[in-house]
C-alpha positions, 0 to 999 in steps of 0.5 A: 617859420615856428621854431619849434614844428615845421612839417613840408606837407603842411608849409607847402600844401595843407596851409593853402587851406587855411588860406582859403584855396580848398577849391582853387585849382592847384594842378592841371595835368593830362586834361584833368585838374585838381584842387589844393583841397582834393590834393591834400586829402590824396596826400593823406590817404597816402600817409596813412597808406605809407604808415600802414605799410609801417613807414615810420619818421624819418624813414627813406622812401624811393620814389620812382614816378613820372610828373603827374598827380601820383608823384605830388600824392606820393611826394607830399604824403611822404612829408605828412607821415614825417618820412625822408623822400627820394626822388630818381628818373622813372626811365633807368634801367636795371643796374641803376635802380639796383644802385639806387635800392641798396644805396637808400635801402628804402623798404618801400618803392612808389614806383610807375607801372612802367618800371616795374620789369627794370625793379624786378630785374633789379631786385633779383639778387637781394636778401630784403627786397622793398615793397612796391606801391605801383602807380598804374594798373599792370601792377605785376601782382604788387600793391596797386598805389591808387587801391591803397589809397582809395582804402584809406580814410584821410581824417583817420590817424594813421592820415596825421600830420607828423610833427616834425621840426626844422632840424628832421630830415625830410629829403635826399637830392641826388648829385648829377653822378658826373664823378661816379654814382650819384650821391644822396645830399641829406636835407632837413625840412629847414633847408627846403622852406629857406630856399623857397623864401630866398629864391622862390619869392625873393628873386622870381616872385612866385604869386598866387595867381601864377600858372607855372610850367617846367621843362625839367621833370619834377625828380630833379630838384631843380623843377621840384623847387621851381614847379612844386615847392615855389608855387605851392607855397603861394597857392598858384597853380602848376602844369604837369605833363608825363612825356618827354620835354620836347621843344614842340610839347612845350610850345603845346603847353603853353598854347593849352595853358598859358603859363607865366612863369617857365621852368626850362633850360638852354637847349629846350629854349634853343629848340622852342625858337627853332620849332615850326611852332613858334610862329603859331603859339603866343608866348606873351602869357609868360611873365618869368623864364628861369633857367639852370643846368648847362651854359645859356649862350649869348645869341639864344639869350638875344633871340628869345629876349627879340621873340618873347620881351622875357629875360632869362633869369640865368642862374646856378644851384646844386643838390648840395644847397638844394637849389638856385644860390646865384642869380640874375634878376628881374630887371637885373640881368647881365648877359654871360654873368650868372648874377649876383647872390641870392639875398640869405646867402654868402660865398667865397671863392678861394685859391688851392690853399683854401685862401680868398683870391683877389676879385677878378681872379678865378677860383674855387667857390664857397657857398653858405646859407641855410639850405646847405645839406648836413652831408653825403649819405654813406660817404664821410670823406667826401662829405668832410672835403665839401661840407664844412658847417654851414659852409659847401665848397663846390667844384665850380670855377668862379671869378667875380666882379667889383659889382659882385657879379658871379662869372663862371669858368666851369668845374675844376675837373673840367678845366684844361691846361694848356700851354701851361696856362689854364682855360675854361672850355665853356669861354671856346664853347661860347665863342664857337656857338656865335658862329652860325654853322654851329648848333651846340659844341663840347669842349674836352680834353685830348692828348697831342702826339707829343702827349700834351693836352689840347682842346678838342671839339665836339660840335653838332652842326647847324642847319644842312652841314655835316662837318668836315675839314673845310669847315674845322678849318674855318672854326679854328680860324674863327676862334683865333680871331676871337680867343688867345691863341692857346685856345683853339680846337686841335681836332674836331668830331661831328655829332648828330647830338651831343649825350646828355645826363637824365637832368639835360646836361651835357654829358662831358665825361662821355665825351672825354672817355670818347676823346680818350679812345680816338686816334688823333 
């Protein structure tokens, strides 16, 4: 990396260029493809179009756009004219993007057709309302994306690469909003190059002749890593599709594609294995499956390990650091542990004083390494209590091990006290989801008659059943002959499906606002 220029448009994209893949197939999507030479002239256009509309360096840019080519155009040349990308679901409503346009305070929004009313209604009440660039062609009298690039001349100056050095902010990843609105975690360009080599290269091993396919949407940092960065950053091609991940589009995909390396999550790899396709679809294209976001349990891990011979590289990452910091490995995968470090990086976990706890004893965890955002956008006094240096210090309860494996018991919020001594929702989840009536479980806190805290379930059942004391009954006994006695669920509420976050996770404070309301 040259100390003294680093621009992302360029270290992810443009250099596949010089490397001699102008021609070669950088993205397939909807049936068409495109190469790494016709990408990196859309993405210039899009420069030129961002700095005729006077976007300047460093400036914020809202990006409101599903996967497809429009978002990698939009993404990069905001790189290119040295502007500060921001990324958020193309599916909100009103209210959020009302939060997401005062918040950025971006003068400019590249945006789908699709969200066009919801921004309208969002904009209503504002004194200075951005400017849209739309993707699609019911614009509702706003500039039209593809005209504005077709306009422009991508070796003209306004098309320039910006030079932009390590140290120039270059994007904003949003938190998952589970204690309130999101929060914009402020990135250099640095941050992003580093996570890309750590992980990326270090532990996946991205390669150029890579077919590469996700089932999170590249808003989220996690598939921006995973299905943009990292691949690009090889010369290997990605798969992009615009509708919803379901088990069935995805098992679609790999039958149309053929990938190798899958981007996916807990529940979609459940839903794979269930699927009516899985019988009909060969998997064995995939050479790497990495997944992030929710818990993995054992028996979905053993079941895809028996249909595909393809370990899970479990691991886990925050928008804070960007990216994946803890990991399994290829050959190097302990089932239940979320691995060890990803090489670059360092960690700690500390007690409530701040202090490191003796290893096995769980604790708070400390992260550093040189992806760590400089800080929340617009709030100092979260920002001093998380960030310190180079040092992040999460909401996550690790312990780990004398092999320096990371063991997770779950957020510090999420933890339940009871009986006077401490315990980890996930461990009741885990053990409840090896029983075979069990599809998925949410473990939260609820109030006895006494007023004491008590786990209560959520569980979505598998298969035929509906719940019900019988088999509350059976669960509890289950769990007991399995877990410490404080453990087992008081109550039990059925569910079709469990409510689940714009990033797949399962929404735990719904959950507990629900348990709060119900008369036990």
């Amino acid at each position: 990396m040259n100390s003294d220029q680093l621009n992302l448009c360029t270290w992810f994209l443009d250099h596949n260029l010089e490397a001699g893949r102008a021609d070669k197939v950088a993205l397939l999507c909807q049936g068409q493809s495109w190469t790494y030479g016709e990408l990196s002239a859309g993405a210039a256009r899009c420069a030129a179009a961002l700095r005729r509309r006077s976007v300047g360096p460093e400036e914020r840019v809202l990006l409101i756009l599903p996967d497809g080519v429009d978002f990698v155009l939009a993404w990069f040349g905001i790189l290119r004219a040295g502007g500060v990308f921001c990324m958020v679901n193309p599916r909100l409503k009103a209210s959020d993007y009302a939060h997401y346009l005062r918040y950025t305070k971006a003068r400019i929004v590249i945006c789908h057709e699709a969200a066009v009313p919801e921004l309208e209604k969002a904009m209503e009440d504002m004194e200075h309302p951005p400017s849209l660039l739309v993707s699609g062609n019911q614009t509702g009298g706003h500039d039209c994306l593809a005209e504005a690039l077709a306009a422009e001349d991508p070796d003209s100056n306004l098309a320039r690469t910006e030079p932009t050095t390590p140290d120039d902010l270059a994007g904003w990843l949003f938190t998952s909003g589970s204690t309130g609105h999101p929060k914009g975690c402020v990135h250099m360009q640095r941050d992003f190059a580093f996570a890309t080599e750590a992980y990326g290269l270090g532990v996946v091993g991205y390669q150029e002749s890579d077919v590469c396919l996700s089932v999170p949407k590249l808003f989220f940092g996690y598939a921006t890593g995973t299905n943009l960065m990292f691949p690009f950053r090889v010369g290997a091609t990605v798969v992009l599709f615009e509708g919803r991940a379901t088990p069935e589009e995805i098992m679609q995909q790999i039958a149309d594609h053929r990938p190798t390396v899958l981007t996916s999550v807990p529940t979609l790899i459940n839903g794979m294995l269930d699927s009516k396709k899985l019988e009909s679809v060969d998997l064995s294209c995939l050479r790497r499956c990495i997944s992030a976001g929710e818990a993995l349990p054992r028996r979905v891990y053993e079941r895809w390990l028996e249909c595909t011979g393809v370990e899970i590289l479990d691991g886990i990452g925050s928008a804070e650091m960007f990216h994946i910091y803890i990991s399994n490995a290829p050959g190097d995968v302990t089932l239940g542990s979320l691995g060890r470090l990803v090489p670059g990086y360092e960690a700690e976990i500390v007690g409530p004083d701040g202090s490191p706890v003796p290893e096995g004893e769980p604790g708070r965890l400390r992260i550093r390494g040189g992806s760590t955002a400089l800080c929340y956008w617009a709030d100092k006094e979260e920002s001093q209590t998380t960030f310190q240096g180079d040092w992040c210090t999460t909401a996550d309860i690790f312990r780990r091990d004398s092999e320096d494996r990371f063991w997770y018991e779950g957020r510090a919020d999420d933890l339940l006290k009871v009986s006077g001594i401490w315990c980890s929702p996930l461990e009741i989840e885990e053990c409840l989801r090896c029983h075979d009536a069990v599809q998925d479980v949410c473990i939260v806190a609820a109030r006895d008659g006494a007023g004491l805290i008590k786990p209560l379930a959520f569980v979505v059942p598998a298969g035929d059943s509906e719940g019900g004391q019988p088999l509350a009954a059976e669960l509890k006994g289950f769990i007991k002959g399995r877990l410490a006695p404080h453990k087992y669920p008081r109550w039990f509420e059925w569910r079709q499906a469990l409510p689940r976050n714009d990033r797949g996770k399962v929404a735990r404070r719904v959950l507990a606002e629900e348990a709060a309301e119900l008369k036990l």
